[in-house]
Each structure stands twice: as structure tokens, then as C-alpha cells.
C-alpha positions as CSV (number, residue, x, y, z in Angstrom):
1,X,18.6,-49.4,80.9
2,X,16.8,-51.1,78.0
3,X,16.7,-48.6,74.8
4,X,14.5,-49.9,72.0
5,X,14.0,-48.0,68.7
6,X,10.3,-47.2,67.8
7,X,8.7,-46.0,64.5
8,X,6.9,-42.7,64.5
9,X,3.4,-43.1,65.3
10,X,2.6,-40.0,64.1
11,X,4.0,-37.5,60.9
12,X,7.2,-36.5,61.7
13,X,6.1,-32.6,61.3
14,X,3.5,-33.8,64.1
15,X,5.6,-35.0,66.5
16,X,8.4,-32.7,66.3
17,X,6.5,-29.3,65.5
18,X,3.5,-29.7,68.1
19,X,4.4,-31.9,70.8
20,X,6.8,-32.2,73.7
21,X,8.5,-35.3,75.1
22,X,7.5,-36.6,78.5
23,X,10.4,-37.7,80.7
24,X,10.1,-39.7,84.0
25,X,6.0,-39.9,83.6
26,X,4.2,-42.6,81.6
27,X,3.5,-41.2,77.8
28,X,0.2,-40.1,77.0
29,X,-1.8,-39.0,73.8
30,X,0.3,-35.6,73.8
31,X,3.6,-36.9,74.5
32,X,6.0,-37.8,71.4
33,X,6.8,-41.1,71.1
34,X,9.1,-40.9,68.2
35,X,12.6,-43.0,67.2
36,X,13.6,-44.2,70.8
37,X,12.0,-44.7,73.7
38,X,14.2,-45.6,76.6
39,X,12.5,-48.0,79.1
40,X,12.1,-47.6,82.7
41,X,9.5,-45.0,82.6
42,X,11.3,-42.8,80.9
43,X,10.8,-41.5,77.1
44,X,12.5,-39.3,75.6
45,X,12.8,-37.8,71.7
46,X,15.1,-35.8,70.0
47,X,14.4,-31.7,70.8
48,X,12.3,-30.2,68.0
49,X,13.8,-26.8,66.3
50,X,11.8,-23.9,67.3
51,X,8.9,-22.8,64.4
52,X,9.7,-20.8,61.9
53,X,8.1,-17.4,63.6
54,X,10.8,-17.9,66.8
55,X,14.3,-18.0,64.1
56,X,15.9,-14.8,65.2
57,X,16.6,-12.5,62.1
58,X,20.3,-11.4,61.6
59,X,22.8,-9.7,59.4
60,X,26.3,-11.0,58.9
61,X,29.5,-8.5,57.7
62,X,32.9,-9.5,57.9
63,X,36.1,-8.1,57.3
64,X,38.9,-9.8,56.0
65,X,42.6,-8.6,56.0
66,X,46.0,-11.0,55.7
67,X,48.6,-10.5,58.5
68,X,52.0,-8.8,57.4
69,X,54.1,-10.6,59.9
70,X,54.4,-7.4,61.4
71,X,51.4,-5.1,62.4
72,X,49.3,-5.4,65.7
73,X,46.9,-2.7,64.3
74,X,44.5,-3.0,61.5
75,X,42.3,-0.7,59.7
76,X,39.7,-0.3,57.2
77,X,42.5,0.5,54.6
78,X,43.9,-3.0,55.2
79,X,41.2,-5.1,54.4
80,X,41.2,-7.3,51.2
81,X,37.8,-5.6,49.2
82,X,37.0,-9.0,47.5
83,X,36.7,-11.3,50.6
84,X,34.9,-8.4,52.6
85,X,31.3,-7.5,52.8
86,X,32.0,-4.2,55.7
87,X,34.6,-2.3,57.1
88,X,35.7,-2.8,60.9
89,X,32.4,-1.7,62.6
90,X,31.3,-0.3,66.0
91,X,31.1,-2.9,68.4
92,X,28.2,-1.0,70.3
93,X,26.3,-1.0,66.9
94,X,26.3,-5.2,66.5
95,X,25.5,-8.5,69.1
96,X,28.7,-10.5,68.4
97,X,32.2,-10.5,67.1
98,X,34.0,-13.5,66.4
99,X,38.0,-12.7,65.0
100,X,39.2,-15.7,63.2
101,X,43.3,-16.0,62.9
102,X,44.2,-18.9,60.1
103,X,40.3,-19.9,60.4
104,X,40.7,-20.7,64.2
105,X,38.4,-18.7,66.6
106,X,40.2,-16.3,68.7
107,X,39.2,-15.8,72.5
108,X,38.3,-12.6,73.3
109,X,40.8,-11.1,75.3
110,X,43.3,-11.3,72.7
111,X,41.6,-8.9,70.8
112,X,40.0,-4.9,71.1
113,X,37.8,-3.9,68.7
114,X,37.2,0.2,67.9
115,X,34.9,1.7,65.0
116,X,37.7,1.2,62.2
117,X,40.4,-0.6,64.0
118,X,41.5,-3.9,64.8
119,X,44.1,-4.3,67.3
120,X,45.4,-7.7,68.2
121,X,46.9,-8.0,71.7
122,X,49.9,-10.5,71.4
123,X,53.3,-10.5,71.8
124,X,55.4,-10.4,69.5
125,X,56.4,-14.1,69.2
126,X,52.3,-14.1,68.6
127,X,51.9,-12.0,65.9
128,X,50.3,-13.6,63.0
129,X,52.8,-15.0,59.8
130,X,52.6,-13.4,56.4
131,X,50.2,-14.4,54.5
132,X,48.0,-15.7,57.4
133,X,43.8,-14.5,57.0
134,X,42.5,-12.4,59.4
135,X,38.7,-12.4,59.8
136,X,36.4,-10.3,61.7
137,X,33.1,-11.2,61.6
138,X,30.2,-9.1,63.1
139,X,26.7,-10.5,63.9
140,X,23.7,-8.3,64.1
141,X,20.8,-9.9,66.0
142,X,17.7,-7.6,64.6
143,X,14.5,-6.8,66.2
144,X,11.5,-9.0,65.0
């Protein structure tokens, strides 16, 4: 496969905005023939980010607390005010939680979430070190 890189024949907010790429057909007028086109009857471009009316709208809270070495169970009465923008919220009121342990993402079955509490389900060889962040973050996706 030959690759050669092509200048835009067109604006940038042209080609990316308006048009689609054409794979395995020959181009035409509408297809974007931007940066590389790959030879062998196939052109391709880089995907376009959706317009501005398609960005889903969304509010972000998080709760922060810092492991004791000890507890399992967290509560609103743990968190650390200054790094938090919520307390532990429903998780049938938001889209998505994420719990971050020492800034690494957390898989979800090491976790259960309930309006107000945090409990992390570990051993207790797993438990979080003193001083160690603990961040829930809850992502809202809101109706357009």
C-alpha cells in the first residue's frame, strides 16, 4: 500500500464539518480529500468531531475523601469540603460513576455505591493506605 500526504483542497472547516470520507470507491466532488490519501482505491481522512448542536450537555460532581488505612465504608461526613463539589449521590439520579483510588480508575465490581455511602469491596490486604485520595466522580448526561 502506497500512502502519500495531500494538502487540503478545500478549508479545513469544509472538509471536516460538511463532508464524509469515501472508502473503497473512487473520490468525488463530495468526498474529503484531506491530509492522506492512501492509494489503491481507497481514501481515507481523519473522522470529523460531531457539530456543535450533537455535544451532549453534562454536569460533573465529585467527591473526594482520603483513605484511613482502615475503613471500607465512607460517608458524606468523610469527604474533604475543599476538593469536593457534592456529596455521595444516588446512583439512579446520574449516567456514570467512575471511583478513582490514588488517581487510578477502579473497575466496578470493587465498588457499591448508595445515596450517601461509599463502600469499597476489598479485602483487607486491599484496603487503601493512609493518606491515599479517594474520588468519586458522578456524570450526569442531561436532556438537550
Amino acid at each position: 500500500m502506497i500512502i502519500k500526504k495531500t494538502k487540503c483542497k478545500r478549508s479545513p472547516d469544509n472538509c471536516y464539518n460538511t463532508l464524509k470520507c469515501c472508502r473503497k470507491k473512487q473520490p468525488t466532488s463530495n468526498c474529503c480529500k484531506c491530509n492522506i490519501k492512501i492509494i489503491n482505491d481507497i481514501n481515507y481522512c481523519p473522522p470529523s468531531p460531531p457539530p456543535p448542536s450533537e455535544i451532549l450537555k453534562t454536569d460533573v460532581f465529585q467527591y473526594t475523601t482520603i483513605s484511613d488505612g482502615v475503613k471500607t465504608v465512607y460517608t458524606n461526613q468523610d469527604k474533604v469540603p475543599q476538593y469536593s463539589t457534592s456529596d455521595i449521590l444516588n446512583p439512579n439520579d446520574v449516567s456514570y460513576i467512575n471511583l478513582f483510588i490514588n488517581g487510578i480508575l477502579q473497575p466496578a465490581i470493587v465498588y457499591n455505591v448508595q445515596p450517601g455511602s461509599l463502600q469499597l469491596l476489598v479485602g483487607q490486604s486491599d484496603i487503601p493506605r493512609k493518606g491515599v485520595p479517594i474520588i468519586l466522580q458522578f456524570i450526569k448526561i442531561l436532556s438537550n
